[in-house]
N, C-alpha and C positions, 0 to 999 in steps of 0.2 A: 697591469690590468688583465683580467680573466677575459676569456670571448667566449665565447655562448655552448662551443662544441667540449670545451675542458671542466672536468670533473672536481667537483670539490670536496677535498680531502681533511678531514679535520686528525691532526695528530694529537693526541694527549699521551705526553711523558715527560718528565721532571727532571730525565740527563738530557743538560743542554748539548755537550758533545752528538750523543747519539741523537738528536733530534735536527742537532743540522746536516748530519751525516744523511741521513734518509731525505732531508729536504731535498738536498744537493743533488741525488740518484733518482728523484721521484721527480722532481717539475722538471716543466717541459711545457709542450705539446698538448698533452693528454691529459695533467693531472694540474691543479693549484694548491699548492700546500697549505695548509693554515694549523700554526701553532697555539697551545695552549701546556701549561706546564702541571699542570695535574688534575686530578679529577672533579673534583669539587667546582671547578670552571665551566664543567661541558654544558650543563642546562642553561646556565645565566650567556655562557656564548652563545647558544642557539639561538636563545630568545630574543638577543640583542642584534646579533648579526646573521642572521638567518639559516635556514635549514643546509646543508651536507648530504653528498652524495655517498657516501661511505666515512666511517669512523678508524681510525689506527689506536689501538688503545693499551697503552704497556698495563703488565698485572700489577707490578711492585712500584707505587709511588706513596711519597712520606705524606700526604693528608688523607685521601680517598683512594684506596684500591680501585682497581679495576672491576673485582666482583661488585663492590659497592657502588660503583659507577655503574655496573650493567643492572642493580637492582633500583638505583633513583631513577635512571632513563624509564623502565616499565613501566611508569606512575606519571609517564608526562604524553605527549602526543606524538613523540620521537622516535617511536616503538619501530616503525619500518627502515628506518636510518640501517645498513648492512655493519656490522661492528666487527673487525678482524681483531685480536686480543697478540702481545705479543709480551712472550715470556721466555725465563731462562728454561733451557732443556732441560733443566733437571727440575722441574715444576710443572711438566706435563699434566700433570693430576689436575693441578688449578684450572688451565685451560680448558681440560676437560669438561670442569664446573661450570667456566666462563659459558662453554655452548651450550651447555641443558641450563642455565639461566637467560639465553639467547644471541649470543654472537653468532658470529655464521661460521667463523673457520680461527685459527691460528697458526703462527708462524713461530718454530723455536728460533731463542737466541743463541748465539751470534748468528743474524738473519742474513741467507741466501735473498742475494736481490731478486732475483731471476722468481725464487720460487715466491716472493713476496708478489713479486709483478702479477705472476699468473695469476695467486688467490685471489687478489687485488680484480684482476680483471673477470673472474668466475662470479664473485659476488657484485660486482656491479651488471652484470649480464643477467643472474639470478635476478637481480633488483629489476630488472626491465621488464623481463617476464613477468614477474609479479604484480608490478603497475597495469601490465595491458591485459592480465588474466582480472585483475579486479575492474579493469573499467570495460572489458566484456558482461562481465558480469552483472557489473553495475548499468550496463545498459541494457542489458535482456532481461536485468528481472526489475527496468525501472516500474514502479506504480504509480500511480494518478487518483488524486483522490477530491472531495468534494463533500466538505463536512463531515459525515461520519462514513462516507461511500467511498467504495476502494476499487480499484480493476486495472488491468493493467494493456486491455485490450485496444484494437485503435478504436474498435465503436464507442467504449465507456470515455476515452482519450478526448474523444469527440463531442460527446456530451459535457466532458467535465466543464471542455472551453465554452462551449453553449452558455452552461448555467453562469460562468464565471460571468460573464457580459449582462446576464439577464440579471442575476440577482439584484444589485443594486438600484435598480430601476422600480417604478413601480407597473411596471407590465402586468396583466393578466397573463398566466402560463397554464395553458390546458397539455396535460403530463397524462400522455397513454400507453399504455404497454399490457400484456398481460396478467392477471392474477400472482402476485409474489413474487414480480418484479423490482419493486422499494420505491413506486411511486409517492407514497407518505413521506418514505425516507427524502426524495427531490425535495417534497413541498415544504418540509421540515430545513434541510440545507437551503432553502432559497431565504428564509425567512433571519434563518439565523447571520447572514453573511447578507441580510438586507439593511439599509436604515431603521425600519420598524424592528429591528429586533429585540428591545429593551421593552417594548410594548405586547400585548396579549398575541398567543397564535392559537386559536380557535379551529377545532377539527370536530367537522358535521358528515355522519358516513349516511348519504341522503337512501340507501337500500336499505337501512335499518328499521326507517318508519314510512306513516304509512302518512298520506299527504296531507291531513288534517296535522300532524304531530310533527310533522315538516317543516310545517308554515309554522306552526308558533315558536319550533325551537328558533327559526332561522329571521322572522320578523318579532316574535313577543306578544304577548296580549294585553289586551284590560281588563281589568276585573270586572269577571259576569261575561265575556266574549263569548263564553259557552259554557256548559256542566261541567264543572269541578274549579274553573277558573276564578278561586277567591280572591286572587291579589294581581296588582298589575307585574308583570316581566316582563326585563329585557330579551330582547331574540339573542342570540348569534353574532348577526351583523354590528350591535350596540356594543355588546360585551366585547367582541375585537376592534375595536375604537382605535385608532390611529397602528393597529395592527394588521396582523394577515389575520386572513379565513380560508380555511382549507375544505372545500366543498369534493369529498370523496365518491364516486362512484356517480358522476353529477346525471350519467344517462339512465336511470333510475326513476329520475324526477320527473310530474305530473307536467304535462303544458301549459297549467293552470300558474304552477309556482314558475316554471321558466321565465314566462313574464315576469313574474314578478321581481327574479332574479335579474332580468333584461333591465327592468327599470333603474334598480340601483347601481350597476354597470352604466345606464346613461345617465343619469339625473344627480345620484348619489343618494337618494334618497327612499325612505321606505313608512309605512304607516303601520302602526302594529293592528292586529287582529280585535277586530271592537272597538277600534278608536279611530278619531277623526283628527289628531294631529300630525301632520308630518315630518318625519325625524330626518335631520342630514347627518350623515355618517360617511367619515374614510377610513376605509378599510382596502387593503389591496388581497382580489382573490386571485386564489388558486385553486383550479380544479383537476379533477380525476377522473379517467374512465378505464374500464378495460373493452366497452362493448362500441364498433363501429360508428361512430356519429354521422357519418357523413349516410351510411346507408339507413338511419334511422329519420336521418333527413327527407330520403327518398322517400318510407315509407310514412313521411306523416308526424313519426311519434317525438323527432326533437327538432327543433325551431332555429332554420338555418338562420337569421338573426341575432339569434344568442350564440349558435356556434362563432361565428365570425367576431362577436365581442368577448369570446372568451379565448380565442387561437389568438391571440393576437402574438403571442410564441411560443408553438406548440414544439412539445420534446417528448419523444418516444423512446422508451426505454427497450432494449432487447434482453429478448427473452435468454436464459442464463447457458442454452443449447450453442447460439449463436455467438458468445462469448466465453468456453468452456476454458482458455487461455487463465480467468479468473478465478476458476474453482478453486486450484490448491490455495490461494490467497486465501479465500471466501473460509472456507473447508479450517484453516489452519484460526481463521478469527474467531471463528465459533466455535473452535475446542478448546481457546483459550479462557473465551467467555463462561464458557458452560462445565469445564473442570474449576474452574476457581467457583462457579455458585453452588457446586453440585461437592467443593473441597474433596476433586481427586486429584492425586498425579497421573494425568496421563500424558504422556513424553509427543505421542505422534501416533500417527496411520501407519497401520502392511504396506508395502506396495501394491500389492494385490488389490484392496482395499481403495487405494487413490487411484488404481487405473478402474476400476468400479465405475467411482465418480469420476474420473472422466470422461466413459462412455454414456455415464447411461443422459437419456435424452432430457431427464428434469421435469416434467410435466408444470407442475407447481412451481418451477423458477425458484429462487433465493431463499421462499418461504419454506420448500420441499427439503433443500436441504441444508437449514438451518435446522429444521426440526428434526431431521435423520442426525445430524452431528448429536443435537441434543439426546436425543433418542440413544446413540449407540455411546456418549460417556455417563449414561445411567447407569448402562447395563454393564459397560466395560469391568473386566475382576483384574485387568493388569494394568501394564503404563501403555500397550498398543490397541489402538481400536483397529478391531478384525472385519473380514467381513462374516463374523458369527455377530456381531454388533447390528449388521444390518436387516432392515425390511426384506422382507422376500422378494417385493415386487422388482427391489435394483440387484438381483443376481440373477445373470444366466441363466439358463434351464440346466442345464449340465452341471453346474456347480454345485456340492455337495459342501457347504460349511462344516460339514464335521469330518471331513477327511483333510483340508488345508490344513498344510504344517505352519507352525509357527515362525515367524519372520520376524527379520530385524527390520528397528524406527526406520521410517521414512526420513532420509538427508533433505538437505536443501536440493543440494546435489542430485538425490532419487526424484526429488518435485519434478526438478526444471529439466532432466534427462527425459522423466515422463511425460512430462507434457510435450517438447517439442516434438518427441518418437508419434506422440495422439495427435498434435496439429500435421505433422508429415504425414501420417495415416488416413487422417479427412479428407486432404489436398490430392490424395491418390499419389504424393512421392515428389509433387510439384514442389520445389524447394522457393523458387521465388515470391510464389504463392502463401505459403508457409511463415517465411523470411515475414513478409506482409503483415498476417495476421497478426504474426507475434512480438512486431511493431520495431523490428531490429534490419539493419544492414545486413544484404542477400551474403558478402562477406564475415559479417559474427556470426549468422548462422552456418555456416561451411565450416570455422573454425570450432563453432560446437557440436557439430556434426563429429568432426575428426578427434575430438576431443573424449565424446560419449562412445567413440566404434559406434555412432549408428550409421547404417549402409542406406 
C-alpha cells in the first residue's frame, strides 16, 4: 500500500525483464511503481485508476509507440502528467521528437540508475513549481462575476455576494452609483437570476419624460384621459405583470408621481389615468439613481416615505476610479466585443496604452471606456490598439502620439505586472495595502513581486 508522501510512477514498456528491473531499483520510499505493458493502455489506465505523478515511457513497443502515446495523451486532460521517454542511444533523434512533442526529458538505454533518479526527480520538482505558479496565478487573477458583470476587485467581490442573496427574493433594490457605472446592468442581473425571470422585465428611464408622459407610460390610460388619448393602454406596471420593473434615474420624478409610486409599493395597486377602476398588479421593482436622495430628502424634492420602501436593499456600485484592479478585464471584454462587430483582428493593447487606462481617473466609469475601446478598434489599421487610438482627453500633456514607437501585444503576463506595479503606486509602496485591494495573500503578492523584479 502507497502512503500519501510517495510518488506515483507509471511505467509503460512491453520488456517484462527490463520492466521488473527498474521496479526493483525504483520503489522504495519515494516512489510506487505501477506497470502497464504498452501504450495503447496509458489513457484507459488513467481513467480507471487514477491520475500519476510522472510517466516512464519506452519509445520502441510492439502496439503504440511512445511518440504515438505522447500524441493520444495531448488530446485528453493528462497534458501536465511530467513524461520522461526512454530509448536505445542510438535513437537519440526520436527522443528528440519525444520532447518537441512534450515530454520533459529522456534517459538513453542501457539506463544509468543514478542518472534516471536525478531526471526522475528535476521533473517531479519542475511539476511542483508548475502547480504552485498556476494556482498563484489562479488566485491573483481569480474574477467574480454576476450575470453579465465581471470584476475582480474586493469592492465588485462584495457586491457580487450582495446581489447573490438579494436576487432571488422579491425585495425592492434601490442601485446608486454614478453615471456609467452598470446600474441597468444590476437591475438586469437581479431579474435574470430572479424567479420572475421567464416573465416581462420592463425598463422606464423616468428623466426621459416629462411628468404627464410619466404617469401614463407608468400607470396607462383610458381613452379620452386627454388629447390624443384614442384608445385605452396599459402603463408599465401592467405590462410587467408577474415581472420586474426597472424604474431608472427614479430621483427625476415629480412628487405628484412618487405617490403614486408609494402606493403601489403599499397597496399593490394603481388606477390608470381617466379611469375609475382599480387594477392589482405584482410586479417587483427596481430602481436607479445617480443623484443624492437622502439630500433631496432634505431639500423637499423626494419623499423620505418612498425612499425607505424602495431601500429596502440598497447597493451602490463604485465608481470604475476606485476599482481600477478591473480595467484590463473590462478593457479586454470590450475589444473582444467590438473587434468581432466591427470584423477586426485586433490581438491586444501597447503597454503604454494599458498603463493609459490605468491611470487615468474615468470620469464616465464603465460607459467612458467602453466607448474609448469602441472608439479606438474603429480606428485601429493594425492588430495593437495604440495610444494614437485614443481621445485626447486620456493622454498626458507631454505625450506626443506621433513619436511613440511601436510596441508589442500586451501578455496576460504585461496585464497583471501592470496592474499590481498601478495598485503598488496608489498605495504609495504599501504592499499589505496593495496585497488588499488586489484581493490575494500579503505572501502571493511578495512572490509576484519577486517574480515581475518589481522593487
Amino acid at each position: 500500500m502507497s502512503n500519501s508522501s510517495q510518488k506515483r510512477i507509471l511505467l509503460v514498456d512491453d520488456d517484462d525483464a527490463h520492466r521488473t528491473m527498474l521496479k526493483a531499483n525504483l520503489s522504495g520510499s519515494h516512489f510506487e511503481i505501477l506497470e502497464i505493458e504498452d501504450g495503447d493502455q496509458v489513457i484507459s489506465y488513467l481513467d480507471n485508476e487514477g491520475s500519476v505523478d510522472l510517466i516512464l515511457l519506452d519509445m520502441k513497443m510492439a502496439r503504440m509507440d511512445g511518440l504515438a502515446t505522447l500524441s493520444a495523451l495531448r488530446e485528453t486532460a493528462y497534458t501536465a502528467i511530467p513524461i520522461i521517454v526512454l530509448t536505445a542511444f542510438s535513437s537519440v533523434d526520436t527522443a528528440v521528437k519525444a520532447m518537441r512533442a512534450g515530454a520533459y526529458d529522456y534517459v538513453a538505454k542501457p539506463i544509468d540508475l543514478d542518472e534516471l533518479k536525478l531526471v526522475i526527480e528535476k521533473a517531479l520538482g519542475f511539476q511542483a513549481l508548475q502547480q504552485e505558479n498556476s494556482r498563484l496565478k489562479k488566485h491573483l487573477g481569480k474574477s467574480f462575476s454576476f450575470g453579465n458583470m465581471i470584476g475582480r476587485s474586493p469592492a465588485m467581490e462584495e457586491l457580487f455576494a450582495t446581489l447573490e442573496l438579494v436576487a432571488p427574493s422579491d425585495a425592492t433594490v434601490l442601485i446608486t452609483g454614478e453615471s456609467g457605472t452598470g446600474k441597468e446592468l444590476v437591475a438586469n442581473a437581479l431579474h435574470q437570476k430572479s424567479s420572475r425571470k421567464d416573465f416581462p422585465f420592463i425598463k422606464v428611464n423616468c428623466a426621459a419624460l416629462n411628468e404627464n408622459l410619466l404617469e401614463s407610460e407608468l400607470f396607462g390610460h383610458e381613452a379620452g384621459a386627454f388629447t390624443g388619448a384614442v384608445a385605452r393602454r396599459k402603463g408599465r406596471f401592467e405590462q410587467a405583470s408577474q415581472g420586474t420593473l426597472f424604474l431608472d434615474e427614479i430621483g427625476d420624478m415629480s412628487l405628484q408621481t412618487q405617490a403614486k409610486i408609494l402606493r403601489v409599493l403599499q397597496e399593490g395597486e394603481l388606477d390608470r389615468l381617466g379611469g375609475s377602476e382599480t387594477i392589482k398588479v405584482n410586479v417587483r421593482l427596481l430602481a436607479a439613481t445617480h443623484r443624492d436622495l437622502q439630500q433631496m430628502i432634505t431639500e423637499g424634492s423626494f419623499r423620505q416615505d418612498l425612499f425607505f420602501r424602495l431601500s429596502v436593499v440598497p447597493v451602490e456600485l463604485p465608481p470604475l476610479r476606485e476599482r481600477s484592479t478591473d480595467i484590463p478585464e473590462l478593457a479586454k471584454l470590450f475589444l473582444e466585443r467590438y473587434a468581432l462587430k466591427n470584423r477586426k483582428d485586433i490581438k491586444g493593447f501597447t503597454p503604454e496604452t494599458l498603463r493609459i487606462f490605468m491611470q487615468y481617473p474615468w470620469p464616465g466609469n464603465i460607459r467612458e471606456l467602453e466607448n474609448t475601446v469602441e472608439r479606438a478598434v474603429i480606428l485601429c489599421p493594425g492588430e495593437l490598439i495604440s495610444i494614437r487610438e485614443l481621445p485626447p482627453q486620456l493622454l498626458p500633456a507631454d505625450l506626443d502620439p506621433a513619436t511613440t514607437p511601436v510596441q508589442t501585444p500586451v501578455t496576460l503576463r504585461d496585464m497583471e505586472r501592470e496592474m499590481i506595479r498601478s495598485t503598488l503606486a496608489q498605495h504609495n509602496g504599501n504592499r499589505s495595502k496593495t496585497a488588499k485591494v488586489l484581493g490575494v495573500a500579503r505572501q502571493t503578492l511578495l512572490n509576484k513581486l519577486k517574480e515581475y523584479d518589481i522593487l
